[in-house]
N, C-alpha and C positions, 0 to 999 in steps of 0.2 A: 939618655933620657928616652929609655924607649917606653914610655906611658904613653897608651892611646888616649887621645883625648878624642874627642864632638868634636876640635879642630883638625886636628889631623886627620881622623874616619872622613871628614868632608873633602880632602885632599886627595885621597888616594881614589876615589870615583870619578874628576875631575881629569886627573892625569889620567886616566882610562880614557876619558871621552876625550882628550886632545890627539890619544894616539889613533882613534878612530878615524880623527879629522885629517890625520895625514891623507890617506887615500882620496876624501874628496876636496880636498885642497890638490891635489894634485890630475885629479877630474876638471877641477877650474881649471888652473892654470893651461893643459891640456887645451880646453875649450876655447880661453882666451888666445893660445897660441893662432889655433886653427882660425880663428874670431879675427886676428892680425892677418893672418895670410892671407882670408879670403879679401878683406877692405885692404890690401895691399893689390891684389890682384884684379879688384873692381877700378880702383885706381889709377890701374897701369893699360888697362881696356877704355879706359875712357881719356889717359892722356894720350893713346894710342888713337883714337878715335875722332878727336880733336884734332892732330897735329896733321893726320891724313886729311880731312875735312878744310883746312886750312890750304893744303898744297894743294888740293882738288879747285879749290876759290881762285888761288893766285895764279894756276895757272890756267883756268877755262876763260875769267872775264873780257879778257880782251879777244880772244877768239870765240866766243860766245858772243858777242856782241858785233863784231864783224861780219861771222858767218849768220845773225840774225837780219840785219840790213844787206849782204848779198839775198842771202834765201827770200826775204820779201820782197824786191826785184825781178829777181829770175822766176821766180813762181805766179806775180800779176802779170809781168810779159809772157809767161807759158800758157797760165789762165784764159786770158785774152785770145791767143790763137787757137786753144783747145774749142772755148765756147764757140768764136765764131766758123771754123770747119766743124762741130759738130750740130751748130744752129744750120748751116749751108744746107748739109746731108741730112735733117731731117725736115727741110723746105722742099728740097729734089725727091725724096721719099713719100713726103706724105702731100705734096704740094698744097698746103698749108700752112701759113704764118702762124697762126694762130697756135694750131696743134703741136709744130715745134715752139715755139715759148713755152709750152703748157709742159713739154716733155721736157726742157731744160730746166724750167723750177722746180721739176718730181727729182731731176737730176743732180741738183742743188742740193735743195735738202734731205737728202740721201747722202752722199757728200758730208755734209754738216753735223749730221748724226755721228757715222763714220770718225770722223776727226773730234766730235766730242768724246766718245768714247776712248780714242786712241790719246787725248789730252789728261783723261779722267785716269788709266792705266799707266801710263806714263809716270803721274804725279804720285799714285803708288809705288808703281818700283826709284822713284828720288827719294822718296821718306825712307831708303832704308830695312824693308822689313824685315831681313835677316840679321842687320845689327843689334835694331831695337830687341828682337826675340833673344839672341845672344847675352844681352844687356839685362833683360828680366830673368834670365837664366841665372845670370851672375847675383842676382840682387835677392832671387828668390834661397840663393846657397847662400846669401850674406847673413839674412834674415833667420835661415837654421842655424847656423852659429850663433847667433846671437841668440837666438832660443835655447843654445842647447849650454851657452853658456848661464845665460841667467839659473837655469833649472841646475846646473851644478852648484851655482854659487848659493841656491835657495839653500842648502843644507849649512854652510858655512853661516850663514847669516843667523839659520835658528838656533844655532848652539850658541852663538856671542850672546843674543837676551836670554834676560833670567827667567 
């Protein structure tokens, strides 16, 4: 029966356009590979991330917490003898009461500043900031994948509607 019919002519353009679709069927697949890899590899950075973060916990609290109560001891007994030989020698220097108090509270909060700042720094470098940057690195590569996958899979999609 080889009569072309309006059914058959309809057939033979379609099987053209499926064999087009191999290639970007295979652009998908590609992309969702790489799509897999990378949320595998986000994954393994964060259970990696976690589990270090974990042993860093179990093993600082208790010596975090010890060396916190020594170090507040040893630092208001150090305190204490710092201010008052440095209260002494600015009495015998300026032989003024007065004028050394006035020089130790400048001293103080100078001090205070000082140890804010070094608190404020500190709490930056705990958060991190080279994991989290690591982390958006990973997430921003997650994110082209997934981009790069939908925009493969956009062709496949418009051949299936009519």
């Amino acid at each position: 029966m080889g009569i072309d019919t309006e059914e058959g002519a309809g057939k033979t353009p379609a099987h053209g356009e499926g064999a087009e679709a191999g290639p970007a069927a295979g652009a998908v697949f590609t992309a969702g590979a790489d799509l897999i890899q990378a949320l595998r590899r986000v994954a393994t950075a964060l259970a990696a991330l976690l589990a270090s973060e974990l042993r860093v916990l179990r093993a600082s609290v208790a010596v975090v917490f010890l060396g916190s109560v020594a170090l507040v001891a040893f630092s208001v007994s150090l305190w204490a003898c710092a201010v008052a030989l440095i209260g002494w020698a600015f009495v015998k220097a300026t032989g003024s009461v007065g004028i050394s108090l006035g020089l130790l509270v400048v001293m103080h909060l100078i001090l205070v500043v000082v140890i804010w700042l070094a608190i404020k720094r500190a709490i930056h470098h705990a958060s991190f900031p080279a994991t989290r940057t690591e982390l958006r690195a990973l997430g921003n590569e997650l994110r082209g994948h997934v981009e790069r996958f939908q925009h493969a899979s956009a062709p496949l999609d418009r051949e299936k509607t009519p």
